[in-house]
Structure formats: structure tokens, C-alpha cells
C-alpha positions as CSV (number, residue, x, y, z in Angstrom):
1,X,0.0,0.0,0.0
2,X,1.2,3.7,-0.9
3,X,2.2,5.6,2.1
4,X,-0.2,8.6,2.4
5,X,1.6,12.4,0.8
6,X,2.6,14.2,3.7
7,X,3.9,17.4,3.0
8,X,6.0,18.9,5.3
9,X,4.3,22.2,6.2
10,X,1.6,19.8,6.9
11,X,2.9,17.9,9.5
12,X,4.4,21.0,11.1
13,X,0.8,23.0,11.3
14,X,-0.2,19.7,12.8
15,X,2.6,19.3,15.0
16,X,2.9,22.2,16.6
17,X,-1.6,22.0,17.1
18,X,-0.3,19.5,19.8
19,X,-1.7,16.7,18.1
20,X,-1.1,14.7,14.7
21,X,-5.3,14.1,14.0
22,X,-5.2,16.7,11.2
23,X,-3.6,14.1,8.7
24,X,-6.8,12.0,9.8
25,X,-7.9,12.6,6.0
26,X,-5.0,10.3,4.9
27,X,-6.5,7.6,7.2
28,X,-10.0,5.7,7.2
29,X,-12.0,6.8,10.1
30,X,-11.6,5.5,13.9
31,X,-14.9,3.7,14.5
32,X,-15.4,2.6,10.1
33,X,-14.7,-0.7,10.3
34,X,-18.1,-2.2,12.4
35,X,-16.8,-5.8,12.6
36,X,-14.7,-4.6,15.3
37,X,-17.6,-3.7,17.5
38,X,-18.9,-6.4,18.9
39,X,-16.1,-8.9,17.9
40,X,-14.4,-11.3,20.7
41,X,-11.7,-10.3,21.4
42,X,-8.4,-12.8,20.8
43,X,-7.7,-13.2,24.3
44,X,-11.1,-15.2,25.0
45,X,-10.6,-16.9,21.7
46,X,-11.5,-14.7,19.0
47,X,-9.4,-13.9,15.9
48,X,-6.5,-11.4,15.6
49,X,-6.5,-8.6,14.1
50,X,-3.2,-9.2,13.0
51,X,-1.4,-12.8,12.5
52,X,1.4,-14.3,10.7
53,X,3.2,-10.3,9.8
54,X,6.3,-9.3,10.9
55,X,7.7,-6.1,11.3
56,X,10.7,-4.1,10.0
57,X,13.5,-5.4,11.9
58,X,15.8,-3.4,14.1
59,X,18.6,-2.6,14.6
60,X,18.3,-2.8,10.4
61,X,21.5,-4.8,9.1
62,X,23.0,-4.4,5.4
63,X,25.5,-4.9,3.1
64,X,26.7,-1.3,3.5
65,X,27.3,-1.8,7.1
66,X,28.9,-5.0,6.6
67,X,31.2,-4.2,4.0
68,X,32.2,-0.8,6.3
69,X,33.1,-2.8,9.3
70,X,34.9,-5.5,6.7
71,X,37.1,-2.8,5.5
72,X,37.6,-0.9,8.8
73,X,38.8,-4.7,10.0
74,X,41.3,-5.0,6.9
75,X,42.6,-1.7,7.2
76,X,44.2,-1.9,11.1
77,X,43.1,1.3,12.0
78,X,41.2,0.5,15.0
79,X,41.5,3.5,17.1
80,X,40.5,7.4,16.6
81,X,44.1,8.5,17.2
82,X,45.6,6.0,15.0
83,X,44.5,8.7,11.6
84,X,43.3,11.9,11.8
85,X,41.2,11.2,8.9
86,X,39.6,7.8,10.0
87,X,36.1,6.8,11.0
88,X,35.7,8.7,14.2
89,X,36.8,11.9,12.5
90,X,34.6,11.2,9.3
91,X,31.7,10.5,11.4
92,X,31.8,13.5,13.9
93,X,32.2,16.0,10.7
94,X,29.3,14.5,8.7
95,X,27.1,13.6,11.9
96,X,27.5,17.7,12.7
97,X,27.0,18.4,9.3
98,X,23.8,16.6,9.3
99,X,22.4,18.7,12.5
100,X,24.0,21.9,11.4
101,X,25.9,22.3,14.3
102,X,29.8,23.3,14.2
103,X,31.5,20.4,16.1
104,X,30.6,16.9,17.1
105,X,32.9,14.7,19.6
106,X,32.2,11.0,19.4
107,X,31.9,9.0,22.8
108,X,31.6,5.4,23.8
109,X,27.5,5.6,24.7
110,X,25.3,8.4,25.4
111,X,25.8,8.4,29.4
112,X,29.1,8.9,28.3
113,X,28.4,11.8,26.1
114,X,26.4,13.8,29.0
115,X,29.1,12.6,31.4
116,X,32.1,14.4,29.7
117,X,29.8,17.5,29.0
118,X,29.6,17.8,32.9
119,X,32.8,17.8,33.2
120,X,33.8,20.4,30.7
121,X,31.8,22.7,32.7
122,X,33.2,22.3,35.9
123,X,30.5,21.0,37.5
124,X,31.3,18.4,40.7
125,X,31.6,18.0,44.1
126,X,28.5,20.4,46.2
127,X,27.2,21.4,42.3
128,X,23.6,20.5,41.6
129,X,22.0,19.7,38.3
130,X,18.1,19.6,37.6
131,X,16.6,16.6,35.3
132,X,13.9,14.4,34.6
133,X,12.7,11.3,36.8
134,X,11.6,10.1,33.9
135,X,14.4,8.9,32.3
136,X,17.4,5.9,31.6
137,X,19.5,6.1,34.7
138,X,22.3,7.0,32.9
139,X,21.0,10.5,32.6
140,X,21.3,10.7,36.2
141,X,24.8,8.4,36.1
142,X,26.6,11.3,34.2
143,X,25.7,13.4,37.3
144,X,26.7,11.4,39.8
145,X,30.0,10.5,38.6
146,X,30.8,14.2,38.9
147,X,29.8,13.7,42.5
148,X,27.4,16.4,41.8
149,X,23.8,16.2,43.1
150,X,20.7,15.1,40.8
151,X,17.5,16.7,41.4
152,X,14.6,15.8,40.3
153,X,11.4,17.7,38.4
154,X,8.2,16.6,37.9
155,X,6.5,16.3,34.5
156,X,4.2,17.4,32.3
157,X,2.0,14.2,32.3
158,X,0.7,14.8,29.1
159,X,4.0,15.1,26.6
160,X,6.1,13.1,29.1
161,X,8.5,15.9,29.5
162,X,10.5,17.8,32.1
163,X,7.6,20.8,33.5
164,X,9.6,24.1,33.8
165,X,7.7,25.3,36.3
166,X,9.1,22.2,38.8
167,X,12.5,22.9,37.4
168,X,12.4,26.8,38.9
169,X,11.1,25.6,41.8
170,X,14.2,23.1,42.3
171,X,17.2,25.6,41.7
172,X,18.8,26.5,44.3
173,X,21.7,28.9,45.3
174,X,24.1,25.4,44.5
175,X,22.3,24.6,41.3
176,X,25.1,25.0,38.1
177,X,22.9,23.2,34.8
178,X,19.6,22.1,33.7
179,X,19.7,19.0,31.4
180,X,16.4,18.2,30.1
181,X,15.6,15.2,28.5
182,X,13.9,14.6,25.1
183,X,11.9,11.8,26.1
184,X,10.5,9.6,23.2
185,X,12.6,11.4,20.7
186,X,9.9,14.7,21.2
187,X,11.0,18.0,21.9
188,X,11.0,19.0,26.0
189,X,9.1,22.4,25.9
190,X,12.8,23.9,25.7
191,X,11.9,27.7,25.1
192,X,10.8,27.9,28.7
193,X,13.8,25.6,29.5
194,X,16.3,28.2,28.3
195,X,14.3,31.2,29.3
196,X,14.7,29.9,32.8
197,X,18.2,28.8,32.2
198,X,19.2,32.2,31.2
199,X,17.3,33.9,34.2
200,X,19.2,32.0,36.8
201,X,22.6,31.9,34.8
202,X,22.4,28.1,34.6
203,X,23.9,25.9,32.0
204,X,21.8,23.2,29.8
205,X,22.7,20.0,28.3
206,X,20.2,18.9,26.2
207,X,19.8,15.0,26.6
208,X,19.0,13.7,23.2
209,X,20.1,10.7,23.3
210,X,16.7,9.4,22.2
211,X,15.9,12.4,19.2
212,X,18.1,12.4,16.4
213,X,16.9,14.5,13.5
214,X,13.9,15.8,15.7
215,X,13.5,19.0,14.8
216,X,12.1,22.1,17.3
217,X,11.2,25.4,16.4
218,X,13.8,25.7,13.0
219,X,16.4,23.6,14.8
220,X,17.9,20.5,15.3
221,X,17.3,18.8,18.9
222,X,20.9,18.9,20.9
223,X,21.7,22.3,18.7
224,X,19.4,24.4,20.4
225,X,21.6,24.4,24.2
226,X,25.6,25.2,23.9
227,X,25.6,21.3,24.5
228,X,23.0,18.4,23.2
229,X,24.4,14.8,23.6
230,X,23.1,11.9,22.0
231,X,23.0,8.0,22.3
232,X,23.6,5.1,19.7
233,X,22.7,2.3,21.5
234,X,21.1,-0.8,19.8
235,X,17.4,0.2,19.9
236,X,18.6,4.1,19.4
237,X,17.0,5.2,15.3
238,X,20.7,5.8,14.8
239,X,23.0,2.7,16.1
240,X,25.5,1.1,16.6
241,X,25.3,-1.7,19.7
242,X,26.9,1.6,21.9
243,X,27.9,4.6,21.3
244,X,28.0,8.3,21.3
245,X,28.1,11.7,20.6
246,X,28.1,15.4,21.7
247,X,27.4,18.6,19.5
248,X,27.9,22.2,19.9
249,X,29.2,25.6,18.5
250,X,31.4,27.1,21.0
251,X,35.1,25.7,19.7
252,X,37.0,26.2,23.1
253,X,33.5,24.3,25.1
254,X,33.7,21.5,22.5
255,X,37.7,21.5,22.6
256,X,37.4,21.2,26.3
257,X,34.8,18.2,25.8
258,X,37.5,16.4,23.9
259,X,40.0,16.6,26.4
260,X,37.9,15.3,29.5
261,X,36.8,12.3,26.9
262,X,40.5,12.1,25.8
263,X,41.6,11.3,29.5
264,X,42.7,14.8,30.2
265,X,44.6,14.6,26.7
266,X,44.1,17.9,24.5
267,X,44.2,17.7,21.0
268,X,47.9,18.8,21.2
269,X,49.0,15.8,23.1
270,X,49.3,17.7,26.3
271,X,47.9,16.1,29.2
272,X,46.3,18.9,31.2
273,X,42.6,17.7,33.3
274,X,41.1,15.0,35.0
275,X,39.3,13.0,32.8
276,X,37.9,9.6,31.3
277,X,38.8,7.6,28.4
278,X,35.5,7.8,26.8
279,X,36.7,7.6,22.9
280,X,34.2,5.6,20.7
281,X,36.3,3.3,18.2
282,X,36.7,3.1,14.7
283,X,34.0,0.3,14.5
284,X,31.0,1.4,15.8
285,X,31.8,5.0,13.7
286,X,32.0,2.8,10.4
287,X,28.2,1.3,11.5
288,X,27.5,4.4,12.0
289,X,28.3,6.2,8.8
290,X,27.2,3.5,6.9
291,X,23.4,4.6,8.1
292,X,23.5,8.2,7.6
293,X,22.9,8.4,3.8
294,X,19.3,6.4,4.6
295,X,18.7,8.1,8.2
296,X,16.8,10.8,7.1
297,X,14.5,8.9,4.9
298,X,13.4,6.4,7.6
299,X,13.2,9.5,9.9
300,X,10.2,10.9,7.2
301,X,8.9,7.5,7.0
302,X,8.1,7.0,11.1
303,X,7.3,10.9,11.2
304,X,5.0,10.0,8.0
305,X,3.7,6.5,9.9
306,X,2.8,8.3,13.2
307,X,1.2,10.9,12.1
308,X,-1.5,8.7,10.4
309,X,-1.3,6.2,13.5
310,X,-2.0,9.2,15.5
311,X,-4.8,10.5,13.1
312,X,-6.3,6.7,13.5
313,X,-6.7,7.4,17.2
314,X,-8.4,10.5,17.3
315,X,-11.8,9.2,18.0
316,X,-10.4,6.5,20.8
317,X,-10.7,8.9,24.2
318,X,-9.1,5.8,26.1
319,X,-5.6,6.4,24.2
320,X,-4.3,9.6,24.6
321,X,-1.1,9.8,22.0
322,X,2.1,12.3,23.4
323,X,1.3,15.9,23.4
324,X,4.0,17.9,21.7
325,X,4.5,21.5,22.2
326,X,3.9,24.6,19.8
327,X,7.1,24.6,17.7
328,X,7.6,20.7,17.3
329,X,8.4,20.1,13.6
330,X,9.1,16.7,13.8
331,X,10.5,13.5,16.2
332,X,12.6,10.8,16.1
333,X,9.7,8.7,17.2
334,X,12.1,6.3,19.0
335,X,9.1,5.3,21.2
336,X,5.5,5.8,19.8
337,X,4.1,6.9,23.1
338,X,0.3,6.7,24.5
339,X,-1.2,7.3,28.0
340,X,-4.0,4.8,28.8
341,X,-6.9,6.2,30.6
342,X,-8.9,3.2,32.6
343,X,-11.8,5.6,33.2
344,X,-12.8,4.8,29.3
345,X,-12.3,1.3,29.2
346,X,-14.4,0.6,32.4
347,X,-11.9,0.6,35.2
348,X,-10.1,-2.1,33.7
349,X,-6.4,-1.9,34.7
350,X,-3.5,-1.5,32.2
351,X,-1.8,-4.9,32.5
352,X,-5.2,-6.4,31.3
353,X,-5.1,-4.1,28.8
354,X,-1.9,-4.6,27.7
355,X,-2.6,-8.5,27.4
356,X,-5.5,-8.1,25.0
357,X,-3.9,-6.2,22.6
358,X,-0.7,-8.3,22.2
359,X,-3.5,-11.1,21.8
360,X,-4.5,-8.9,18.7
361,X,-1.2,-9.1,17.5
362,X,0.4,-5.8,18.6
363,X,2.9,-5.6,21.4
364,X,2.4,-2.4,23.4
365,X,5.2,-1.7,26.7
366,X,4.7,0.0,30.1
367,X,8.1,1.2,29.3
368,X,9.4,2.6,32.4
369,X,7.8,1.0,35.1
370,X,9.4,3.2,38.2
371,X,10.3,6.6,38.1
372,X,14.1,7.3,39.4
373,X,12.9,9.2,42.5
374,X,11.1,5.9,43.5
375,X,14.7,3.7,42.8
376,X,17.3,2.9,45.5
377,X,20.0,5.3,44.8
378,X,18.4,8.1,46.7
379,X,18.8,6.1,49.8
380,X,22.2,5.1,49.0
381,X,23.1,9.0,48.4
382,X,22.0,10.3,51.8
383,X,24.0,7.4,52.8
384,X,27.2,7.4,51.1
385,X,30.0,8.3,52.9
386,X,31.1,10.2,50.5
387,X,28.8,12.3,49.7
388,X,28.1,13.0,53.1
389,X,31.4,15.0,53.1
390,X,30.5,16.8,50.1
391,X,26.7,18.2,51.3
392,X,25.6,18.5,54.5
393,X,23.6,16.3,56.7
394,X,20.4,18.6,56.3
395,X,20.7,19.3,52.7
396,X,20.7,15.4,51.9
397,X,17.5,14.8,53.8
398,X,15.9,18.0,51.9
399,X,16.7,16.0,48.9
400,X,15.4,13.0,49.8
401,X,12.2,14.4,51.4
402,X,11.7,16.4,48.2
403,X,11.6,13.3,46.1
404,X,8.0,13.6,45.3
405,X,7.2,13.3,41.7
406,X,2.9,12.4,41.8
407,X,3.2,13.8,37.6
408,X,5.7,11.0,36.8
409,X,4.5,8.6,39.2
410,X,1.0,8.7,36.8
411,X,3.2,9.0,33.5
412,X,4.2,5.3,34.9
413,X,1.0,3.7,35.6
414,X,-0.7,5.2,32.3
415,X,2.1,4.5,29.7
416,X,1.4,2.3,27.3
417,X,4.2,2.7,24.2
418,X,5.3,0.7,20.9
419,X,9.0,0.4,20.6
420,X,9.5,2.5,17.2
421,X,12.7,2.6,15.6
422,X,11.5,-0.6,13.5
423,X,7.7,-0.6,13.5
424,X,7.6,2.7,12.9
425,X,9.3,1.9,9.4
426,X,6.2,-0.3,8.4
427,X,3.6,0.6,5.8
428,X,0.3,1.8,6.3
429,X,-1.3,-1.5,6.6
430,X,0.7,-2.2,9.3
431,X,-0.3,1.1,10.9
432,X,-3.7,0.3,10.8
433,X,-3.0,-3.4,12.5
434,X,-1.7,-1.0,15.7
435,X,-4.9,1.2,15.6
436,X,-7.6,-1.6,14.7
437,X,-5.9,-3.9,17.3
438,X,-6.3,-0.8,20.0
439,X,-9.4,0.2,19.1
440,X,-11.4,-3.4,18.8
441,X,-10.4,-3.8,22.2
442,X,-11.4,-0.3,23.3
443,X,-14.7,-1.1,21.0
444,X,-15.6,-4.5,23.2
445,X,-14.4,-3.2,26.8
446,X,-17.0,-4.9,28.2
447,X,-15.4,-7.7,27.8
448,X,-11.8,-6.8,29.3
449,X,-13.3,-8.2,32.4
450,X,-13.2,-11.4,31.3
451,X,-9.2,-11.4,30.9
């Protein structure tokens, strides 16, 4: 089946509307096909909506990225500082020149990436830093092994995202940088971010490890702070198993980000901070550059996909698809995100939910089932000997007592998400298995009791 035209001024009047619903005239109606009311659902024995497909696979394998790492093998050049010109180089220029930013270091992984950034600022011991609870813990891993303090913010519940009226009311006379997170590859509502950031003389390191390519208000996400930091994990719409990288524009910022990466190493040779060696190798940057030159075509394909997934929903008030703010021009769509509302499908819980659907032949994920204010590293903080000599005794309860996050905590119980980066890259028939799956078994609630 054609995928539906989706012009790009389009999807950017609909993006920034806060909802994807006005492509729904690309896709057939939300309640059209009537054999879905009333049907049994697959879970008590009736038949699937979808059987015997498969979807795009992912992380996507070819011979381009075969024959790169073949020929990175044969020529012995293994390491970035073995040639100036080799794959690490290559990549970080044409992985900057892709997001139109000046500079690009490569790193080892993401936490990695957001770990050396701290660094280059100076930020450590008795520093603070404000981000998201809602989050990989290696967000808050680049913090602590600064031996700087995380705090926490609650969310927006509806786009999933970092609220900057919690992060204000966090900073605090100790507070150095703001790093808001980009969760699901969507754009944080990063305009208020910076606002704030500029207010209070704070820095920000934009956490994009999860939006490559998404695009906010004319720019690229991790351009729009001095620093933005990405991931290239497996599952990442950019990958390569692990993997790294940091962007900006300031030359002596991103020169300093070298050196902490480069164990203290300038460029020069000269050995001259404390620092990691965080330096991504010469294999996972020949993966990587063997994707770039399709990248931006499967990004328009899951932009193109999720729009008319999104414009499929409309009329389901159970599933409520990510809000994105005013200014969003396009995601990554690394997680196709939903919050499920019980109060439409008769108080039934999530799990039950979740269960009839992937009877229906579409897997749906909690996704994050805790947030990090509710994991066991607080208590080890207050506790650590360590940092007990670095803040006081009163300032570690405060953080501990303030770890109260009821925005995130719902965020948790509602999610209900498709892992992207390959599904995503379907056609439209397989779109419409993920909606008509969703909405039969919103359309026969009734019988979710049953499960």
C-alpha cells in the first residue's frame, strides 16, 4: 500500500496544534470498520487482528554496514588516534554536518556523552543539576560521577516531559545546569527551559540521546543548548550496539569536551585535566556512517507513519497519544508513546489491557515502570560516605524528602508505548493493525473483564 503524501508544512501545522489528528484525511476513520464492535476479542478466543506479519526489523543490518566494518577490519586502523582522517573523524564531521551544528565529539555511549559535558563545565563536588525522573539512569549516572547532586522535576503528564515550572522551583543557590531530557525522541518544551536557564545563569545540556533529527522550532534537537548529547545504542533510530556523541558551536567548550573524553589529553598531546577515556572506536563509527545516507529517509517514514497512526486514534478517548508542544516540527519517534486512561475502558487496569492487545497481534510496553525518585539510589546517596562529606547532613534529607514526583509517578501507571525505531518503518497496513488492534479492544471493553 502507498504511504499517504505528507507534505511537510503539513505535519508542522499539525505538529505544533499539539496533536497529529489533522492528517486524519490520509487515514480511514476511527470507528469505520463495524466488525470490530462487537467482535471477541483474541484473548477469550477470538481472531486477531493481526497474524502471521512481521515487522521491519531493528537494529536494520546491510551490506553497506557490513562491507564498512569489513574494511575498517582489513585496514588496522582500529583507534581514533591511529588517523586523523579515519572513521571517528569522518563521522563526527558528517554527523555535525547533518544537524547543522559546528562540532561533534564521538563518545563510547550516550551516558558517556552527557558525562564528559559535565565535566567540561566544571560542574562536581557540592554542584547540583536539575533533570527528569523520567528517564534511563544514565542521565542521572553522568551526574553522579561528577559527585554532583541530581534533582529531580516533575513532569508534564501529558508530553512526558521535564515541567519548567518544577525545574524553577528546584534551583537553588548550589544549582550549576539544567539537562532536560527529550523523552521519546519529542522535543521538551525547551523555550521555557532556556528562558529559565538564562534567568538563573544556569547551563543546559540537552539529553537527546533518544531524538536524532527531531527538529524544534527551526532547529535541530541537541543544537538548540551550547551542548546536546546523544545515544547510539542498539534500539537508538541511529545505532550502533553503543555509542556516542556530543554537539555544539562554541570551539573552546567543545575542545574542552574532547579533552575530558580524551583522559585529560588535549588535542595537542598535552595532558592537562582529569578525565575519562571515553573515545568511541573506529568500528562502531564505520556502522555508524554506513546509516547516515538512509537516516533521514526512515526518519520521514516513522514521522509520516505516526502521524496517520496518530490521526487513527483520534476518535479512541481511552488512548491519549504524546502531546507535543507549539514549535515541534518533527521527532525521532524512537518510542511511539500513549497514555492509557482506565476511566474509558471501564476501570479495567493497564496490564489487562496490555494483554488483550498483544492477543490482537500488537505488542504495546509499560516502558518505564518506576520513576528514578522511586529507585534505591536516593537512599544510597543520603547514605554514602562520601557524599556525606561533600553536602551537609540537612541538605541530603531536603533531597530525599523532596523526592515527590505524583506527575511521573502517573506517567508510569498510564504508559502504554510501541518500541519505534523498526515498526515505525512499516507501511500503512501495518499502521492500521496497531490502531484496529487498540481500538477493537477499546470497542468490546465490556469484555476486558473477562481477561
Amino acid at each position: 500500500m502507498k504511504q499517504p503524501d505528507l507534505t511537510r508544512r503539513q505535519f508542522i501545522a499539525t505538529a505544533s496544534a499539539g496533536t497529529l489528528a489533522a492528517v486524519a484525511s490520509t487515514a480511514r476513520p476511527a470507528c469505520a470498520d463495524v466488525t470490530r464492535k462487537a467482535a471477541k476479542l483474541a484473548i477469550l478466543g477470538g481472531e486477531p487482528v493481526r497474524q502471521n506479519k512481521s515487522w521491519p526489523e531493528w537494529p536494520h543490518v546491510n551490506d553497506e554496514i557490513v562491507d564498512a566494518v569489513v574494511k575498517t577490519t582489513r585496514s588496522g586502523i582500529w583507534c581514533r588516534i591511529q588517523a586523523a582522517n579515519g572513521t571517528v573523524p569522518t563521522f563526527e564531521k558528517e554527523y555535525a554536518r547533518l544537524l547543522g551544528s559546528r562540532f561533534c565529539v564521538a563518545t563510547g555511549s550516550g551516558t558517556q556523552a552527557l558525562h564528559t559535558c559535565v565535566e567540561a563545565l566544571g560542574i562536581g563536588p557540592g554542584d547540583e543539576v536539575i533533570t527528569s525522573p523520567y528517564t534511563d539512569p544514565g542521565t542521572i549516572a553522568s551526574i553522579l560521577s561528577a559527585r554532583a547532586l541530581p534533582v529531580l522535576a516533575d513532569l508534564d503528564p501529558a508530553s512526558y516531559q521535564l515541567d519548567p515550572g518544577e525545574v524553577e522551583k528546584r534551583i537553588t543557590e548550589n544549582t550549576r545546569a539544567i539537562m532536560p531530557v527529550h523523552m521519546m525522541g519529542q522535543p521538551c518544551h525547551l523555550e521555557r527551559i532556556m528562558a529559565i536557564a538564562r534567568k538563573h545563569n544556569l547551563a543546559v545540556i540537552e539529553d537527546a540521546a533518544q531524538a536524532h533529527l527531531s527538529e524544534y522550532q527551526g532547529k535541530k534537537l541537541g543544537t538548540i543548548a551550547p551542548l546536546g548529547c546523544f545515544s547510539f545504542q542498539s534500539s537508538k533510530t541511529i545505532a550502533c550496539g553503543e555509542g556516542g556523541a556530543i554537539v555544539g558551536d562554541d570551539e573552546a567548550l567543545m575542545d574542552r569536551c574532547y579533552t575530558v573524553h580524551n583522559h585529560g589529553t588535549n588535542r595537542r598531546g598535552r595532558t592537562e585535566l582529569i578525565g575519562p577515556k571515553y573515545r568511541m572506536n573506529e568500528f562502531e563509527a564505520a556502522v555508524l556512517l554506513a546509516q547516515l545516507a538512509g537516516a533521514q529517509e526512515q526518519f520521514r517514514r516513522r514521522n509520516q507513519n505516526a502521524a496517520h497512526l496518530t490521526a487513527r486514534l483520534a476518535g479512541c478517548p481511552g488512548i491519549v497519544p504524546q502531546k507535543l508542544y507549539p514549535g515541534t516540527a518533527t521527532g525521532s519517534f524512537y518510542l511511539y508513546a500513549m497514555s492509557y486512561k482506565r476511566e474509558h475502558f471501564n476501570q479495567v487496569d493497564r496490564a489487562r489491557f496490555l494483554k488483550a492487545v498483544a492477543a490482537e497481534g500488537v505488542s504495546l510496553s509499560p516502558y518505564i515502570e518506576r520513576g528514578l525518585h522511586r529507585e534505591p539510589w536516593v537512599d544510597h546517596i543520603v547514605n554514602a560516605k562520601g557524599y556525606s562529606k561533600l553536602y551537609s547532613a540537612r541538605r541530603l534529607r531536603q533531597f530525599r524528602d523532596e523526592m515527590d514526583c505524583p506527575n511521573c509517578d502517573r506517567v508510569c501507571e498510564e504508559m502504554a508505548m510501541l518500541w519505534a525505531s523498526g515498526p515505525l518503518l512499516g507501511t500503512v497496513s501495518d499502521m492500521d493493525d496497531i490502531a484496529d488492534a487498540i481500538l477493537k479492544v477499546y470497542e468490546n471493553r465490556d469484555q476486558l473483564e473477562r481477561v
